[in-house]
C-alpha positions in Angstrom: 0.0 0.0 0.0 3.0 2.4 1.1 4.4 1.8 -2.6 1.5 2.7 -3.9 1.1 5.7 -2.4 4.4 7.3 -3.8 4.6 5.6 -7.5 2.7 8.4 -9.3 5.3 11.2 -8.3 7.6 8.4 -9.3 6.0 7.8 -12.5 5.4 11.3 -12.9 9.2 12.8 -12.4 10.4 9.8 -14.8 8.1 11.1 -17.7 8.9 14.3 -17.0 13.1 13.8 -17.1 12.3 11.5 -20.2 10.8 14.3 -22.2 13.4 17.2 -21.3 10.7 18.9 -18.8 10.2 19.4 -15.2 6.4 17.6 -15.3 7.1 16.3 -11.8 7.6 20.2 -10.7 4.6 21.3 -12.8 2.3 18.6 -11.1 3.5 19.4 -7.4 2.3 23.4 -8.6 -0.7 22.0 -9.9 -1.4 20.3 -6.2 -0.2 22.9 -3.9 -3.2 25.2 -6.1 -5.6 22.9 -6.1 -4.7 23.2 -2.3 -5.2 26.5 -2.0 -6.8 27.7 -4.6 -10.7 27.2 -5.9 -12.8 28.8 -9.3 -13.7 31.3 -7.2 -10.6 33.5 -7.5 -11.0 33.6 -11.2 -14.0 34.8 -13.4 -15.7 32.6 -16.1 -13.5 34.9 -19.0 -10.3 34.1 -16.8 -11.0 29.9 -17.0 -12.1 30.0 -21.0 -8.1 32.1 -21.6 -6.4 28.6 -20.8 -4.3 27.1 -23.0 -5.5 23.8 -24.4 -3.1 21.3 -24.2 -1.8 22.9 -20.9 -3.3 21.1 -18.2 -0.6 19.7 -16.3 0.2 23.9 -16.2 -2.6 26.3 -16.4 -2.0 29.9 -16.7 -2.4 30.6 -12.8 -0.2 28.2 -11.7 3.0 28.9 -12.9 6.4 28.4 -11.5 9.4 31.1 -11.9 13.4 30.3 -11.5 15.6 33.3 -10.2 18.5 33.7 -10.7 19.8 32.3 -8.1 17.8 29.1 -8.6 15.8 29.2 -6.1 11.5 29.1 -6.6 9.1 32.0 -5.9 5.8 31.3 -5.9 3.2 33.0 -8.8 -0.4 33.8 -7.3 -2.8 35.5 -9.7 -3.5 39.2 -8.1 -7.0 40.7 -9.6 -7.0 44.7 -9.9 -9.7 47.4 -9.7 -9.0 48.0 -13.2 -9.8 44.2 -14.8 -5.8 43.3 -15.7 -4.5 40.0 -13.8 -1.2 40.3 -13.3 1.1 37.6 -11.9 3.0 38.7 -8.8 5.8 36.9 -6.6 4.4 36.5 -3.1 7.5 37.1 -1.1 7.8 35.5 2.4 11.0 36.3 3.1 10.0 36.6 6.6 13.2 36.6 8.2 13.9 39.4 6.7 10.7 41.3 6.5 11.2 40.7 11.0 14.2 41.8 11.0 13.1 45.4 9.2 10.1 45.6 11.8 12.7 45.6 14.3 14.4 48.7 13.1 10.9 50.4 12.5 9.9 49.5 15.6 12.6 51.3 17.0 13.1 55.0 17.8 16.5 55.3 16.5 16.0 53.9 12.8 12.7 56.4 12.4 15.2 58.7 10.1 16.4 55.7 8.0 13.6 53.3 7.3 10.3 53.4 5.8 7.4 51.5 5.7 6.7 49.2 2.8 3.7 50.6 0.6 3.6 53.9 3.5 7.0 55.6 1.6 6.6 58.9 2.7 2.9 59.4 1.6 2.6 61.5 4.8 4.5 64.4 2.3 3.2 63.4 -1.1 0.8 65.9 -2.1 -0.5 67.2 -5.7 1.9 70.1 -7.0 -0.6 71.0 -10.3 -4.2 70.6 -11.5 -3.0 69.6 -14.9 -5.2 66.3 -16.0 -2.6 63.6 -15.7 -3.8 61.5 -18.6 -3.1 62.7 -22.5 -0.5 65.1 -21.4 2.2 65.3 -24.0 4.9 64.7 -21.1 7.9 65.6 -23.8 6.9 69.1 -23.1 7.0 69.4 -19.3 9.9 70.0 -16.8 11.5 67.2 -14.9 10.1 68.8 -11.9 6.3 68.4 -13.4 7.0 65.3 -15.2 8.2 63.9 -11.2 5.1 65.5 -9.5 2.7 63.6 -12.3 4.4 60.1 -11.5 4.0 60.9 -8.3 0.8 62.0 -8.5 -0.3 59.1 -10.8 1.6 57.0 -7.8 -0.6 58.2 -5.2 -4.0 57.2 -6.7 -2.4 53.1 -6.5 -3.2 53.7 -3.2 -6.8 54.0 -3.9 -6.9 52.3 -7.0 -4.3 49.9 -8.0 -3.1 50.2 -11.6 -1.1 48.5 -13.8 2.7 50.0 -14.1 3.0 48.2 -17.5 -0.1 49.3 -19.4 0.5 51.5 -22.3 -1.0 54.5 -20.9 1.5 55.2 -18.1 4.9 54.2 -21.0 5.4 57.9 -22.7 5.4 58.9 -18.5 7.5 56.3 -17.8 9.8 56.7 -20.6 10.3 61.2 -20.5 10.7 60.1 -16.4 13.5 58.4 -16.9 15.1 60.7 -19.3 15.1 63.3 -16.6 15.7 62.0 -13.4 19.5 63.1 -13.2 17.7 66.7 -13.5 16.2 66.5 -10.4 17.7 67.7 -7.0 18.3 65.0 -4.5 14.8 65.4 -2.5 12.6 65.0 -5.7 15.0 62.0 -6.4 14.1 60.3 -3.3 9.7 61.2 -3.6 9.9 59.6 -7.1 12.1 56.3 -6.1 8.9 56.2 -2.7 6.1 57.1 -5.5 7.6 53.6 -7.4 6.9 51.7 -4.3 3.3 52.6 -4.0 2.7 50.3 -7.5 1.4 47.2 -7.3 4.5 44.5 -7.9 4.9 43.4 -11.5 5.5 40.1 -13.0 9.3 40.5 -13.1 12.2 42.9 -11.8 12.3 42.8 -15.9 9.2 44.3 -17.1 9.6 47.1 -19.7 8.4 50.5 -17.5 9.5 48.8 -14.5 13.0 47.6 -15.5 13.2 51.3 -17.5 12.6 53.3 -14.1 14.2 51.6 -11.3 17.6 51.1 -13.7 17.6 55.2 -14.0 16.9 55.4 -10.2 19.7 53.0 -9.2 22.3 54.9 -11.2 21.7 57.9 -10.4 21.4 57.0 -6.8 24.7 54.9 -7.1 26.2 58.1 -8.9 25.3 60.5 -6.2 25.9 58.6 -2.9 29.5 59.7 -2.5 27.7 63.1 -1.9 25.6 62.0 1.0 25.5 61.4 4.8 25.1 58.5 6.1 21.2 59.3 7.3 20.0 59.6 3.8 22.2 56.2 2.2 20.3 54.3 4.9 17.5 55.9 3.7 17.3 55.5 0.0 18.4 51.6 0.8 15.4 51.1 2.5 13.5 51.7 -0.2 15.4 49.1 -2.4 14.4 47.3 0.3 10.4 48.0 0.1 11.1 47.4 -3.8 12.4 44.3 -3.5 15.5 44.8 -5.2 18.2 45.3 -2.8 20.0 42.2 -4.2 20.2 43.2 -7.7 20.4 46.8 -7.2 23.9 48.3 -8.2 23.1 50.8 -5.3 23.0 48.7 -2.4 26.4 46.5 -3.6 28.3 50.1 -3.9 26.7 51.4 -0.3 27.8 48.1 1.4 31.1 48.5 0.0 31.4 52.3 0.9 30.6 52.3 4.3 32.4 48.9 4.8 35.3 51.2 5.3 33.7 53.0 8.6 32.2 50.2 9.9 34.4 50.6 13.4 33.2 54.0 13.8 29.8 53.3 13.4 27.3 54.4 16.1 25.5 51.0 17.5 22.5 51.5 15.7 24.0 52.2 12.4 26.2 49.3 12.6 22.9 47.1 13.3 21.2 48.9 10.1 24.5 48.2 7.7 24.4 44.4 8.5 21.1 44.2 7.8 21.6 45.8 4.2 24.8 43.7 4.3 22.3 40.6 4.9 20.2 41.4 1.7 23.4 41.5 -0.3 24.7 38.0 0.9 28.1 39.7 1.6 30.4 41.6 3.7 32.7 43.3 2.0 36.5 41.7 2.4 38.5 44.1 3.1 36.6 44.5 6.6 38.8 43.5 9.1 36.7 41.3 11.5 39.2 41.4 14.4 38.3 45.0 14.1 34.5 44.6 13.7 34.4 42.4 16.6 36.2 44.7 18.8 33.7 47.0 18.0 30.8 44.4 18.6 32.1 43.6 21.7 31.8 47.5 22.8 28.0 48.2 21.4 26.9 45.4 23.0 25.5 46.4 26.0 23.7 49.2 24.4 21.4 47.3 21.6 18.7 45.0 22.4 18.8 41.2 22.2 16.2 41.9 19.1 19.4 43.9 17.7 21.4 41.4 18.0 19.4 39.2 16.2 19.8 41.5 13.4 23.2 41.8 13.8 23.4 38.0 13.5 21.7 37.8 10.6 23.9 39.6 9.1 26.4 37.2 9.8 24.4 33.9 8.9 23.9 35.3 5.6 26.8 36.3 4.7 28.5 33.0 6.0 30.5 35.0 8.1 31.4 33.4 11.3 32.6 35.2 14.8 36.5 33.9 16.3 36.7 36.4 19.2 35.7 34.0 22.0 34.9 36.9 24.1 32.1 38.5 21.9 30.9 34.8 21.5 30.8 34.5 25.6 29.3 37.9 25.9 26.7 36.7 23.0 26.0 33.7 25.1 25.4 35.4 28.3 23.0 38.4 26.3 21.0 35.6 24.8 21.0 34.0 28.1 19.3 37.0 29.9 17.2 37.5 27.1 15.4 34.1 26.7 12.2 34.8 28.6 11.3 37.6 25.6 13.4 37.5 22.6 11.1 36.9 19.3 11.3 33.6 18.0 13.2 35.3 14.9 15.6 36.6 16.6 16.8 33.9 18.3 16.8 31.4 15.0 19.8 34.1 13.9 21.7 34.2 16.6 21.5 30.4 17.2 22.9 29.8 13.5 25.9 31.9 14.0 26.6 30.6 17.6 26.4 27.3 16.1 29.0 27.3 13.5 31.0 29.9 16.0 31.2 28.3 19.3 35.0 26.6 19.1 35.4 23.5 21.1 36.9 24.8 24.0 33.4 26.6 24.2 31.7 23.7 24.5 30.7 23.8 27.8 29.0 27.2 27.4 27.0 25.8 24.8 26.2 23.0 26.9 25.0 25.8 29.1 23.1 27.2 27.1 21.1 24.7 25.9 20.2 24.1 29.2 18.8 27.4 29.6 16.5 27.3 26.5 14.9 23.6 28.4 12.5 25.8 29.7 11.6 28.0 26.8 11.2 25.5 24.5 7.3 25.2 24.7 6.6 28.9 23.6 9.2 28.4 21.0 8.1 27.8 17.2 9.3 24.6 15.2 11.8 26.9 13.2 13.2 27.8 16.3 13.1 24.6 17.8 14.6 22.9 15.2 17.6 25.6 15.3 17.8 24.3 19.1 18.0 20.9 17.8 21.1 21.3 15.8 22.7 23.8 17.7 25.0 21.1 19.6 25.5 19.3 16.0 28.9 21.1 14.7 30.7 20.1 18.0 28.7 17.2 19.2 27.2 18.3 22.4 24.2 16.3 23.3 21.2 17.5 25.7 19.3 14.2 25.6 16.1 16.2 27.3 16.0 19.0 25.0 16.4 17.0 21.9 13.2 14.6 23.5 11.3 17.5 24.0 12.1 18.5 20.7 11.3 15.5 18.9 7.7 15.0 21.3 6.5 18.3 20.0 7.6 17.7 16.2 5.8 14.4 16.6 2.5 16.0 17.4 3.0 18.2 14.8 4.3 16.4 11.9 2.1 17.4 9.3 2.6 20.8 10.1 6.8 20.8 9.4 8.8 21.6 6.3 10.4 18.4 4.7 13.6 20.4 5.6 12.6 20.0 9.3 11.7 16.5 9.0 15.0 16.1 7.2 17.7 18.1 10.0 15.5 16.4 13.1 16.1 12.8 11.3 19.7 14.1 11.4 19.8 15.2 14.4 18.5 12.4 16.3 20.9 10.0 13.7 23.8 12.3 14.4 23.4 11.5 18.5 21.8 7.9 17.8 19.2 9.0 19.9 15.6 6.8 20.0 13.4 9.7 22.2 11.8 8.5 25.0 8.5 10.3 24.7 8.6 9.3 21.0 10.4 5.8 20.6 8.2 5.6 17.8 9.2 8.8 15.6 10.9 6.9 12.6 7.7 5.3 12.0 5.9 8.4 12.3 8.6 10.0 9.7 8.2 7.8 7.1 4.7 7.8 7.1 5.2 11.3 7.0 7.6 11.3 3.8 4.5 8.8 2.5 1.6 10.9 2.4 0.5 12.6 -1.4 0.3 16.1 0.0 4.5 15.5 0.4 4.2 15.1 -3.4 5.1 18.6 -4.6 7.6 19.2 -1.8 9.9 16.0 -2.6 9.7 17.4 -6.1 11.1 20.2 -5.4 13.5 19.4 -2.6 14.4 15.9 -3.6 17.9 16.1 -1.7 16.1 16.3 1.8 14.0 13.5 0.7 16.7 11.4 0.1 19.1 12.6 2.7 15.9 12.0 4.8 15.5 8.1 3.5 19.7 8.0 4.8 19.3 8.7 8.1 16.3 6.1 8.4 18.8 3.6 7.7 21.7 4.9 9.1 19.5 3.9 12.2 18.3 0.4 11.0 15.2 1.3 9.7 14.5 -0.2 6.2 11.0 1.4 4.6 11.2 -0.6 1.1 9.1 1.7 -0.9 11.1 4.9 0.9 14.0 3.4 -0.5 13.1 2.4 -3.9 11.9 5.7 -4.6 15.1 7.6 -3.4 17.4 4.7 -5.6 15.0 5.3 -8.8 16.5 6.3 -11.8 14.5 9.2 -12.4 15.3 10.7 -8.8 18.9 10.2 -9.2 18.8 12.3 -12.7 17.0 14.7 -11.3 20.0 15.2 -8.0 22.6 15.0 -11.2 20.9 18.0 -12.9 21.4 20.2 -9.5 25.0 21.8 -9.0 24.3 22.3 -5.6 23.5 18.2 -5.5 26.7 17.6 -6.5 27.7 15.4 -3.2 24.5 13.7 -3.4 26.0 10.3 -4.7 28.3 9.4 -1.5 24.5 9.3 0.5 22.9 6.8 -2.9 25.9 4.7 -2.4 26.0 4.3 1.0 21.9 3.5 0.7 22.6 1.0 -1.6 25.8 -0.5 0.3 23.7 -0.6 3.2 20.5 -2.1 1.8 23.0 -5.0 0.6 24.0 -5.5 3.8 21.3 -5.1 6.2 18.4 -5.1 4.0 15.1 -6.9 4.0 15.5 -10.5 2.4 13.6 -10.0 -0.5 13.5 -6.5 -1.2 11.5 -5.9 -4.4 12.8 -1.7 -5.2 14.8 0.1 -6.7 18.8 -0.1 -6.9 21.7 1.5 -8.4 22.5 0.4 -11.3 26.2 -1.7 -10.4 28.7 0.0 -12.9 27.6 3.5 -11.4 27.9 1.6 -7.9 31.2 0.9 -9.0 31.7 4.2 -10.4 30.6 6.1 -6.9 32.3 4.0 -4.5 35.4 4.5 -6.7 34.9 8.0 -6.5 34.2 8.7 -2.4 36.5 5.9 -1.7 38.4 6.2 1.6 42.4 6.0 1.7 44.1 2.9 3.7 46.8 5.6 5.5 50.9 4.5 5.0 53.1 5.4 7.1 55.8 7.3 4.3 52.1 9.0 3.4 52.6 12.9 3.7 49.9 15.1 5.4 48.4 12.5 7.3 45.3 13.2 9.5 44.7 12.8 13.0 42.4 9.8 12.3 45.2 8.4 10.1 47.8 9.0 12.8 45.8 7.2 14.9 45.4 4.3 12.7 48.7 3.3 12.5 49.3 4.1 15.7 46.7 1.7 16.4 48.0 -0.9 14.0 51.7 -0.7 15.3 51.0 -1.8 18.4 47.9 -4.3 17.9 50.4 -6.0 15.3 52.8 -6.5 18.6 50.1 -8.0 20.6 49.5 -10.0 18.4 53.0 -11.4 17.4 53.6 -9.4 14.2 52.8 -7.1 11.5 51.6 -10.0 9.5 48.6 -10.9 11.9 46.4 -7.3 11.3 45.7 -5.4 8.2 44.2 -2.2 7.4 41.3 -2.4 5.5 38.5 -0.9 3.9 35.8 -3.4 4.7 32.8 -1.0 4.3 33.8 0.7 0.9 30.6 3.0 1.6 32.8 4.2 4.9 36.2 6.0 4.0 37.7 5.4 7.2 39.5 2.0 7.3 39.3 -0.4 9.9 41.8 -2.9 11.1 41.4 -6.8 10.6 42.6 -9.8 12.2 42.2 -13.6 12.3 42.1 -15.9 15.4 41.3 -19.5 15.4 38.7 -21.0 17.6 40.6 -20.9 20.9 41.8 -17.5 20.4 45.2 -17.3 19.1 45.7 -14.9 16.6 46.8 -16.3 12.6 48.2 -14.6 9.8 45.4 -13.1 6.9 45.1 -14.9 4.3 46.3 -13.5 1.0 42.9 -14.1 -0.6 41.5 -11.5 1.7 44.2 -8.9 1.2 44.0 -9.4 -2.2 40.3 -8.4 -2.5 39.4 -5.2 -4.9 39.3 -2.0 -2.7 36.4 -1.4 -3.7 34.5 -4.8 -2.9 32.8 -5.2 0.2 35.0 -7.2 2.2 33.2 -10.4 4.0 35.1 -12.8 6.0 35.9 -15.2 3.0 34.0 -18.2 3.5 37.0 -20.9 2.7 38.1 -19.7 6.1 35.2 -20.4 8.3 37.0 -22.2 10.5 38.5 -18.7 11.5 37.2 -16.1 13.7 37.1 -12.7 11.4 37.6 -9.4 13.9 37.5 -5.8 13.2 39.0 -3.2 15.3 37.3 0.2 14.8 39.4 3.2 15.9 37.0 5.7 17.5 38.5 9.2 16.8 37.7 12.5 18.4 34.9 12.8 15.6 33.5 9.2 16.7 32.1 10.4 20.1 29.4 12.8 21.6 31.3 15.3 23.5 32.1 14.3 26.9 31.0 11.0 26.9 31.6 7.7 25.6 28.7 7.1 23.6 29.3 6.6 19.6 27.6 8.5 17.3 25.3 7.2 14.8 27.4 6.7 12.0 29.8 4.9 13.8 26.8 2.7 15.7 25.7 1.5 11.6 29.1 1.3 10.8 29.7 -1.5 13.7 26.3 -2.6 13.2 27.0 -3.6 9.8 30.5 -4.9 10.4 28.8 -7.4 12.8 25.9 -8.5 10.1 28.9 -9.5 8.2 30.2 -11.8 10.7 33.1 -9.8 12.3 33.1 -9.6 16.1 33.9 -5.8 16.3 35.4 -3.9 19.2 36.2 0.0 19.7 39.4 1.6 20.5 38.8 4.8 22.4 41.1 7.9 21.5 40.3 9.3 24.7 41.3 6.8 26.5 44.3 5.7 24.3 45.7 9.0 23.1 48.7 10.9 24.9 49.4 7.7 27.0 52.3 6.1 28.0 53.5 2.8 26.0 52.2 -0.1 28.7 48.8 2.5 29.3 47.7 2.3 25.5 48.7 -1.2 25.0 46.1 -2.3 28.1 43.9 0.0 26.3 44.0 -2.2 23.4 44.1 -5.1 25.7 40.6 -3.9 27.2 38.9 -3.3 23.8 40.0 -6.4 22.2 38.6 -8.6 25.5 35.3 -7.0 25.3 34.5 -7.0 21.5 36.8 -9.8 20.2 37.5 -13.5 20.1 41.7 -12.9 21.0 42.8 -14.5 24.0 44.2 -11.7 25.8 46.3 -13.1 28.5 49.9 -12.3 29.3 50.2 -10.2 25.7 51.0 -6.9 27.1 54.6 -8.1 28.4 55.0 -10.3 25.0 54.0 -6.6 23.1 56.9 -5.2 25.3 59.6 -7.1 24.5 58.6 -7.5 20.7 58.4 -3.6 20.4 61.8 -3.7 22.3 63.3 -5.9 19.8 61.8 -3.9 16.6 63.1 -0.7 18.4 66.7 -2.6 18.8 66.7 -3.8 15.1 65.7 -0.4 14.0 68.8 1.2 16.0 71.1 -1.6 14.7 70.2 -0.7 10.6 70.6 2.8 10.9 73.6 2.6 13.0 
């Protein structure tokens, strides 16, 4: 029945790649509108203009790209005058709080306005003249700005259409003369533009004509004015919508970059925030600097401020170092819990997050203890920031993440597929079965089932899939989940995404792991094997040497590790490195003992085995007892503990469904230690997890390593 349910968005996105068109995009449009939208928005004249042969598409329900890729939304807007024009709904709410904060405050009154309010207070009519069949050719720039602004004024009243021929010969003279106007008239006409209903495009011919002459000249006279009025005309780029693409705001950004240390707080709050809608921050800003300067306005902005603030620095994927501004951060947010906006909060959880170093750790341990008991009030984009907050440096709070996952459990149908996606992370990342919820997996995949999750897989295949990974990266196995992420179609449609491009280490590991642990008779989807092949070639791991140059930590480690298991065990030709999982790039460490214990040379048909083969214990040697050592690095543990995390938890899990008897070797407690301290390390791990008779090999190891270090001495004189 499950199968069933999610074949025709299968179906669906295979025709669709098969005849060079997005058909799987165009029907998850065509279901979000029949969702929430009805005949009744749309006259009898508006349903006869469809296309025929356009079904899967109709005129109302189209789709846009951006540039930057990403999809707006197209709802049909009907106006006074009879014209449907097709608008993008923007909901960029993040930022759209983040400018009600500055309104909202008394010390941004001079340099904000409010969206579709631009100055109307001062807008008044400067001439009786009749503002329709005026030869506008004829008239000063000064008249020809007081009609458009006059013609502005009555979209407040009665919407028109910017684009309609009657308002082109205006449209056309106005931009002739704008660079004839003083600096004041400048401003009224770039508010007047706001007070027109959006058009289809940033493109459209009188649009695209006017707001091109407004940002040059803007861009050509900022140089001449104060800071106060370059706030100001950017927040009208702003209420336009255009602050991205705007030559005006990159060239502010960039202009003030230089004077961001001598910035009063609130104008340093209000250039971040223009810095936000430009996704950069200029790099010749020196952030030692701008964090010194940070650190000082601190105490005199508002925790809503710095929510702002840290917007500014999500978005431009700039990250804070000074661990004093983060502590001071930590302790504002701290205070600030019982009334910061939900908003707010989101930001400056996203930069803490990827700027707390480790030896922060405990603060952010702190921390998420503190938000415990906000978490009820909080809402699931907020909670979910919460969630991941511990993720970069592994810092588990098992009751906050079970609160977490009880309240997105009641609420599952109400969460973005990107939710459901980080929370399976999340709770993969920590191996974590909630409590209140031991049942959430279930509840996620029937989630990822249901037809109204049609449109958003289509669009946002990546979490789907990603989604379907972490479901088995715990040991759950939904067939028809995983036979729609392994289809054909679904993996062209990741290929064709740039931004997708690491997509095919998480199909191979699905597939690797359905071989292994997967139900008996699976009847799905899987990759094809020469693209297996091809994928596990390509996001192979390295076995480490030791004449290897710019070795990691882990691989250190590794042959650390080897080194002295080989002289427990009698030799260098008892253990090998090897790549038994070729879905896992970090090698593990293989040896053989016979029934009773003692420890036997590999076999040369096991060493022999293609790297990229997955690597049972060969069955001509099953009289032998196959074990695997698995080093646990500083990455393999939740912080402060000595629980794994999950990907290590599958990886042992699926070593063991192979037939090795696996056992752990702790950095932590094998790392910085003397000689005889790491080799009873060894000697612990291996009597827990494997079949070696341990007994008396520690003073053996001693006087082998003795003799290899005497040798050693003796060759290079």
């Amino acid at each position: 029945m499950c199968a069933q349910r999610l074949w025709p968005t299968v179906q669906a996105l295979g025709r669709g790649l098969i005849n060079n068109r997005t058909e799987i995009l165009q029907q998850g449009v065509k279901a979000y509108n029949v969702q929430n939208f009805n005949n009744s928005h749309h006259g009898p004249s508006h349903q006869q203009n469809a296309v025929p042969g356009q079904d899967r598409m109709p005129w109302t329900q189209r789709v846009t790209r951006t540039a930057r890729g990403s999809f707006n939304k197209i709802v049909a807007r009907s106006l006074h005058s009879g014209t449907v024009l097709f608008v993008k709904e923007f909901r960029d709410t993040e930022n759209e709080h983040a400018h009600a904060v500055l309104r909202s405050l008394p010390a941004y009154s001079a340099t904000t306005v409010a969206c579709g309010d631009s100055f109307s207070h001062i807008f008044h009519q400067y001439h009786a003249l009749p503002l329709s069949n005026l030869d506008w050719e004829r008239c000063s720039a000064e008249e020809v700005a007081n009609g458009f602004i006059a013609m502005s004024q009555q979209c407040l009243h009665r919407p028109m259409d910017l684009e309609d021929s009657q308002h082109s010969g205006l449209c056309t003279v106005l931009t002739d003369r704008l660079t004839h106007l003083s600096d004041n008239q400048l401003l009224m006409v770039l508010s007047a533009l706001t007070l027109w209903p959006p058009t289809s495009s940033t493109t459209t011919p009188n649009f695209v004509a006017i707001w091109n002459a407004l940002d040059k000249v803007c861009t050509d006279r900022m140089r001449r004015w104060d800071m106060t009025r370059m706030f100001l005309v950017a927040d009208h780029w702003f209420a336009l919508r255009l602050s991205r693409i705007s030559m005006y705001n990159v060239q502010m950004t960039r202009i003030l970059g230089k004077r961001v240390t001598s910035m009063e707080p609130s104008q340093l709050v209000q250039y971040l925030f223009y810095a936000n809608l430009s996704r950069k921050l200029e790099p010749f800003i020196v952030m030692r600097e701008l964090e010194k300067r940070l650190i000082e306005v601190l105490k005199d902005i508002s925790i809503e401020e710095l929510g702002v603030i840290a917007m500014g620095f999500f978005k431009t994927q700039t990250f804070l170092k000074n661990e004093k501004l983060i502590d001071a951060i930590i302790e504002k947010t701290q205070n600030n819990l019982e009334c910061v906006s939900d908003a707010s909060l989101c930001a400056i959880l996203k930069v803490l997050r990827k700027s707390i170093p480790v030896t922060r750790w405990k603060s952010l341990h702190n921390l998420l203890e503190s938000l415990g008991p906000q978490l009820p009030r909080l809402n699931h984009m907020c909670l979910l920031q919460v969630a991941l907050l511990g993720n970069d440096l592994l810092v588990f709070h098992p009751p906050v993440i079970n609160t977490i996952a009880a309240r997105f459990a009641e609420d599952m149908n109400e969460l973005r597929l990107k939710d459901l996606e980080r929370l399976t992370f999340a709770l993969m990342l920590y191996n974590f079965i909630p409590p209140s919820r031991p049942d959430i997996f279930a509840l996620i995949a029937d989630e990822l089932r249901r037809p109204e999750r049609i449109s958003e897989i289509n669009h946002y295949p990546k979490c789907f899939v990603s989604c379907v990974v972490y479901l088995v990266t715990m040991g759950v196995f939904p067939p028809d989940l995983i036979s729609a992420a392994l289809q054909p179609s679904m993996l062209s449609l990741l290929s064709m995404n740039q931004h997708y491009s690491d997509m095919g280490r998480e199909v191979n590991e699905l597939d690797w792991s359905l071989e292994i642990e997967g139900p008996a008779k699976y009847p799905g989807f899987r990759l094809n094997p020469d693209l297996r092949c091809q994928l596990t070639k390509k996001y192979l791991g390295r076995i480490p040497l030791a004449t290897s140059k710019m070795l990691t930590h882990q691989e250190r480690l590794i042959l650390e590790v080897q080194d002295k298991l080989g002289a427990l065990l009698g030799g260098e030709q008892y253990v090998t490195a090897s790549l038994v999982l070729p879905h896992v790039q970090t090698p593990d460490l293989v040896f053989c003992t016979t029934s009773d214990g003692e420890p036997v040379p590999i076999p040369q048909e096991y060493t022999d085995l293609p790297s990229t083969s997955l690597k049972r214990p060969l069955s001509s040697f099953n009289h032998l007892q196959w074990n695997a050592v698995v080093i646990g690095g500083r990455n393999s543990f939740i912080r402060n503990t000595n629980s794994l995390r999950g990907n290590v938890h599958m990886k042992n899990r699926q070593l063991s469904k192979l037939g090795y008897n696996v056992c752990v070797v702790p950095y932590m407690e094998y790392t910085k230690k003397s000689l005889r301290t790491k080799l009873g390390c060894l000697e612990r791990s291996l009597q827990e997890g494997s079949n070696l008779r341990v007994e008396g090999r520690i003073e053996s190891a001693l006087v082998w390593i003795k003799g290899q270090s005497a040798q050693q001495e003796e060759m290079y004189g």
